[in-house]
C-alpha positions in Angstrom: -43.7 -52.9 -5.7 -44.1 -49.8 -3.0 -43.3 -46.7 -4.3 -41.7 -45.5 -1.4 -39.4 -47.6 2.2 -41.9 -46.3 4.1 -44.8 -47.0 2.4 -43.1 -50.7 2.2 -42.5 -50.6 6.0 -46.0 -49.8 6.9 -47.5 -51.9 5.1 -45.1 -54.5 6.8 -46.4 -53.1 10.1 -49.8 -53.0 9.0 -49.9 -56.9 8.2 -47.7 -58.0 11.4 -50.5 -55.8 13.8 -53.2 -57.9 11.6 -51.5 -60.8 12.9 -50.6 -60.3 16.3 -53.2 -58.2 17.7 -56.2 -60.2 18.3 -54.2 -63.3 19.6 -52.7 -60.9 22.0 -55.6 -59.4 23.2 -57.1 -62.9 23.3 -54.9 -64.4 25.8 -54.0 -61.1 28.0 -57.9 -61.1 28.9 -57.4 -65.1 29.8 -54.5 -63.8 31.6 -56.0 -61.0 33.7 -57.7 -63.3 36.5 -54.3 -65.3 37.2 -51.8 -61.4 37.2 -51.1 -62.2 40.7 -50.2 -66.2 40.4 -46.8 -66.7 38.5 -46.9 -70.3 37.8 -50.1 -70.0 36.1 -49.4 -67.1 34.2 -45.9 -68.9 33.2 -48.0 -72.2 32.2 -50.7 -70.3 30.2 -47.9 -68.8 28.5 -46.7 -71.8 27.9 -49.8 -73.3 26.2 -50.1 -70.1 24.1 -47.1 -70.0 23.0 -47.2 -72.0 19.6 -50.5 -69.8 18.5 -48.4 -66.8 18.6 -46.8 -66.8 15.1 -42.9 -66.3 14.9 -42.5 -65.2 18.7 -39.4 -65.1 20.4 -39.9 -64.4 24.0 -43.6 -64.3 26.1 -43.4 -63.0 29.3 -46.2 -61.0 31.8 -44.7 -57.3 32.9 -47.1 -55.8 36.2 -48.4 -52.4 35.7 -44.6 -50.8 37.2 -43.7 -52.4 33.8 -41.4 -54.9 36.0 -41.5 -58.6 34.5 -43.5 -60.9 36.9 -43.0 -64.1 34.9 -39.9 -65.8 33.1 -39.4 -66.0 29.4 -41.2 -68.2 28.2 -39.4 -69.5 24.6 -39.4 -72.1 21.8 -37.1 -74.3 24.2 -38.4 -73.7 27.4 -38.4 -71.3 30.3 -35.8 -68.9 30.7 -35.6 -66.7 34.2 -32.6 -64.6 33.4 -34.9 -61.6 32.8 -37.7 -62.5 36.0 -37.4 -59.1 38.0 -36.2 -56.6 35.0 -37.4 -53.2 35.0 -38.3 -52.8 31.7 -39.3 -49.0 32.0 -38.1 -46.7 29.3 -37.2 -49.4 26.6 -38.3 -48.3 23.4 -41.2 -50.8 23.4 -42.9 -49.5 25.9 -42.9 -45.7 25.4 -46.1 -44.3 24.7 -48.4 -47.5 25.5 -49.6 -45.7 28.8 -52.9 -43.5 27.6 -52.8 -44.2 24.0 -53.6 -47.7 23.3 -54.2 -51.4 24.4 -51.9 -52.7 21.7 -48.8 -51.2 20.2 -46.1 -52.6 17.6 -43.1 -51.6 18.4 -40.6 -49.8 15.9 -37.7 -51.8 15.2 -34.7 -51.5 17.8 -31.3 -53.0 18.3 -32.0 -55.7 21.0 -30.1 -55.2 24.1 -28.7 -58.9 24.5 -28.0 -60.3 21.0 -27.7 -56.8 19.3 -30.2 -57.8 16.9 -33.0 -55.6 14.6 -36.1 -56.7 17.1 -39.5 -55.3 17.7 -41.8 -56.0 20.6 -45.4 -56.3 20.9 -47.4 -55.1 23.7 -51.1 -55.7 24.8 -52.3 -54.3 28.4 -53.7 -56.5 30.8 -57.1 -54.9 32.4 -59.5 -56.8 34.5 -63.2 -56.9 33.9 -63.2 -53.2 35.5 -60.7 -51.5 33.2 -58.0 -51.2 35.5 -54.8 -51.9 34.0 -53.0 -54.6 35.7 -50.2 -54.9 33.8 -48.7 -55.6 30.1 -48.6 -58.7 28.0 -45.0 -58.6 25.9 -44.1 -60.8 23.0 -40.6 -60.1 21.1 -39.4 -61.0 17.4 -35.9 -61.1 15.7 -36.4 -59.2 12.1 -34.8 -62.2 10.9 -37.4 -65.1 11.8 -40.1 -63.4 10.2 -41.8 -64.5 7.3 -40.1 -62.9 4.1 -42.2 -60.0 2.8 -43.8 -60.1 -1.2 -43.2 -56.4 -1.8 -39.9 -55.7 -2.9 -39.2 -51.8 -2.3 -38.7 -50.4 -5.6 -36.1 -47.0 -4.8 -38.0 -44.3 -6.5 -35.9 -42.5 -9.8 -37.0 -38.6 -8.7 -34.2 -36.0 -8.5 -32.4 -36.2 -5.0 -29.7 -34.2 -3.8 -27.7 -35.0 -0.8 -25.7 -32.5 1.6 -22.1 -33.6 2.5 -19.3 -32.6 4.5 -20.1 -29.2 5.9 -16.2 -29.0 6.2 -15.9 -29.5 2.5 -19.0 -27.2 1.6 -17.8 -23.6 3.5 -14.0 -24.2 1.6 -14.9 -24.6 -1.7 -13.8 -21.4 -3.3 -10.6 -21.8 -1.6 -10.3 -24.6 -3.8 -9.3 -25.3 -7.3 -9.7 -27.7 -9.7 -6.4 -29.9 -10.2 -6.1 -31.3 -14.0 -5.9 -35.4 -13.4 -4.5 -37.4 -15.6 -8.1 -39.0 -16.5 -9.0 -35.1 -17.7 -6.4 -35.1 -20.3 -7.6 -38.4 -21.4 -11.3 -38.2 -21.7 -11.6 -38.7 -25.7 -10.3 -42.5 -25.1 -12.0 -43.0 -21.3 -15.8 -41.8 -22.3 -15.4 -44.3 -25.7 -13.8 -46.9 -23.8 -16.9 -46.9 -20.9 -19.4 -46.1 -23.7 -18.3 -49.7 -25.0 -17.9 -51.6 -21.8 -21.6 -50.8 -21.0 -22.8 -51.1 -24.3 -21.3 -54.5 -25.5 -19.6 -56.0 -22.5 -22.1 -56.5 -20.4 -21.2 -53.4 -17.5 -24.4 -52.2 -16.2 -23.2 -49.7 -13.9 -19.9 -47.7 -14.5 -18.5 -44.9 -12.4 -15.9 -42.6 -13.4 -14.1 -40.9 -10.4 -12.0 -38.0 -12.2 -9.9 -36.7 -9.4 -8.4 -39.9 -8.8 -8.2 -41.0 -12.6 -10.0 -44.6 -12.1 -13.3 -46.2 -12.7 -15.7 -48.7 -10.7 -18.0 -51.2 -13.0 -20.3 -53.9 -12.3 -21.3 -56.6 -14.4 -24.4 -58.3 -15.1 -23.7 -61.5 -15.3 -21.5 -61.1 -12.0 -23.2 -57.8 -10.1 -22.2 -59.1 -6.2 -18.6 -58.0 -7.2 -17.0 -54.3 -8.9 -14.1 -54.2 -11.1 -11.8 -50.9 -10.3 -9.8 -50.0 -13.4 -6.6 -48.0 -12.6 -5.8 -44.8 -15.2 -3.6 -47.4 -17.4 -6.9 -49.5 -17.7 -9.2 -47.2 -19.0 -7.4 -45.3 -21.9 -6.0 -48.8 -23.1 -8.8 -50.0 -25.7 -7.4 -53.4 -25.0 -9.5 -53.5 -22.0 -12.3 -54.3 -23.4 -10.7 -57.8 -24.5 -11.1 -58.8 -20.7 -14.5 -58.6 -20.5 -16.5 -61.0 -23.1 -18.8 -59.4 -25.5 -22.5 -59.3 -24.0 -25.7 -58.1 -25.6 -27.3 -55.3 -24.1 -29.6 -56.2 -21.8 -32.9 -56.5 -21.9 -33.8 -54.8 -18.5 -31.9 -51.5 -19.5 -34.0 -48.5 -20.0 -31.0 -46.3 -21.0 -31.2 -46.5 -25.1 -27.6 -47.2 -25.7 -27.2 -44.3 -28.1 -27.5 -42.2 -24.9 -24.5 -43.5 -23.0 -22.3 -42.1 -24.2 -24.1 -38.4 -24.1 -24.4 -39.1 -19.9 -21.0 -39.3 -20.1 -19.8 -36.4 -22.5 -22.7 -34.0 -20.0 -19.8 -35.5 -17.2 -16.9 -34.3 -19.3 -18.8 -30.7 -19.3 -19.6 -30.7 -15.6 -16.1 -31.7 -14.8 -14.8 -28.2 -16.7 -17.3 -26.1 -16.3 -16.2 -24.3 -13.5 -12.6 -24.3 -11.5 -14.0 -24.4 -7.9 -17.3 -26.5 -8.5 -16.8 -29.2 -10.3 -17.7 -32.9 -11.0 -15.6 -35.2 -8.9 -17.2 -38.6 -10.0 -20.6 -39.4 -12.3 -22.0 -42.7 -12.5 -24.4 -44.7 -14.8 -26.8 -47.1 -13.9 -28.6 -48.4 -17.6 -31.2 -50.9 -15.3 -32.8 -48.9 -13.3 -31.8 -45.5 -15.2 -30.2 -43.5 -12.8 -27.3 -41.0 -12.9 -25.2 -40.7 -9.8 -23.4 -36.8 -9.5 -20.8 -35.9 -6.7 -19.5 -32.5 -7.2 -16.6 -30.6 -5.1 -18.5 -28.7 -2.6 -19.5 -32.6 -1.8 -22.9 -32.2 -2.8 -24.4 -35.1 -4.2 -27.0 -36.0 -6.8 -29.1 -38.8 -8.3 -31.8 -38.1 -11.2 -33.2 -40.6 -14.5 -30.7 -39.9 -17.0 -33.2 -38.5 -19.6 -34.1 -35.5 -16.9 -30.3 -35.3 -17.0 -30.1 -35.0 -20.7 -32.3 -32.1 -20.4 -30.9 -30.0 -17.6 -28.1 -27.5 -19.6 -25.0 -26.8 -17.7 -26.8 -23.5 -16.8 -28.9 -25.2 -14.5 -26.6 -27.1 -12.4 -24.4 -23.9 -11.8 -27.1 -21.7 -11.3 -29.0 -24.1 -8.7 -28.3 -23.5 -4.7 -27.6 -27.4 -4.5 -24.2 -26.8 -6.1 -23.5 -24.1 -3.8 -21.8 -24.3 -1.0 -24.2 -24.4 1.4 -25.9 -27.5 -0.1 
């Protein structure tokens, strides 16, 4: 797994280059003696088509970056783009001075407003002299699927929100909801639901007196409990009893200690205050969103160990975070 989405994507990059860049620069040197003769550019295309791996669209730009041949596809030729400036597309900034070959970033595509990336190789004739540019495009989704998966790293982030929200917060004041006056049956009743009902991610949104959970054994969906729900101990007879599971790495005596940390954070202070905490026992993580609309997400045992000091005596609870 990468420790980092850009680490991930780059090394996505790194392998598509190893793959496309000497094919490229293979067939733009056979391409070079025909630049002026459109029919055999289009029918070398043509031939090279299959060894390009996953390609979309081939086609031959001349040095004013203005396509000279059709698009040449899977199906056949297509001459709807023959003639297109393709000048400032993000594909071919910066290939100019810099380098032969260049992998595109990713971009919207302009016709089927689809995640795309281009590859272009420069065309130069036996002298150096650049001739013009050999392009080769790829929808995201055709591409082989990746053997990495991206593995979101568990240090302490915090999140800036709504400006708006941030320079008013001590004109605000905390409003007692109803979950507030309730919180000695809601943190027992989640406490259970994640510990022997098979919820591996509860949220508990105190302003608006509800909660959010998801399941294991049916995580593509979320449950929203209403205020009724989540005082009533009967609740937990809708969900069927579940070990804890295996993947957690949350010990389940701790639970319910995220959640009573929550309680404190929520009274703690009447104009900075927690509007919603969430618990995530797979991967560890504790999701904050406090007043000001500053959010945060740490591992839950670095929240054990932060004192209620610390998060009102940090600048990210300020305003001005």
């Amino acid at each position: 797994m990468s420790s980092s989405l850009k680490e991930t994507i780059h090394q996505q990059r790194e392998k598509l280059t190893a793959m496309l860049s000497e094919k490229m620069h293979d067939l733009a040197v056979s391409l070079a003696p025909h630049i002026h003769d459109r029919e055999t550019l289009e029918n070398m295309l043509a031939e090279a088509f299959p060894q390009v791996p996953y390609c979309k669209h081939l086609y031959v730009l001349n040095s004013d970056e203005v396509q000279i041949t059709d698009n040449i596809t899977q199906s056949g030729r297509d001459a709807t783009h023959f003639g297109r400036n393709r000048a400032g597309r993000p594909y071919m900034e910066g290939i100019i001075g810099t380098t032969d070959f260049k992998l595109s970033e990713a971009y919207i595509s302009r016709n089927k407003k689809r995640p795309s990336f281009t590859a272009i190789q420069v065309i130069r004739n036996t002298d150096g002299e650049r001739l013009g540019f050999l392009g080769a495009d790829f929808d995201l989704r055709e591409l082989p699927g990746i053997s990495e998966r991206y593995q979101e790293p568990d240090n302490w982030r915090q999140i800036k929100g709504d400006p708006a929200i941030r320079s008013g917060v001590f004109l605000q004041q905390r409003i007692e909801s109803q979950m507030d006056k309730h919180l000695d049956e809601v943190i027992p009743i989640m406490s259970e639901l994640i510990t022997e009902h098979g919820v591996f991610h509860g949220k508990l949104h105190f302003s608006s007196s509800r909660a959010t959970l998801w399941l294991v054994d049916d995580p593509f969906t979320y449950r929203i409990l209403n205020f009724d729900e989540i005082i009533d101990p009967d609740t937990c007879l809708a969900y069927p009893r579940h070990p804890y599971h295996e993947r957690a790495v949350v010990p389940p005596e701790k639970v319910s200690e995220v959640f009573e940390i929550f309680r404190q954070l929520r009274f703690a202070d009447e104009n900075v205050y927690l509007r919603a905490g969430s618990l995530n026992v797979i991967n560890g993580m504790v999701g904050l969103n406090f007043s000001c609309d500053g959010s945060h997400y740490m591992r839950f045992d670095e929240f054990l160990d932060k004192s209620i000091d610390f998060w009102f005596g940090i600048p990210a609870i300020e305003p001005v975070s």
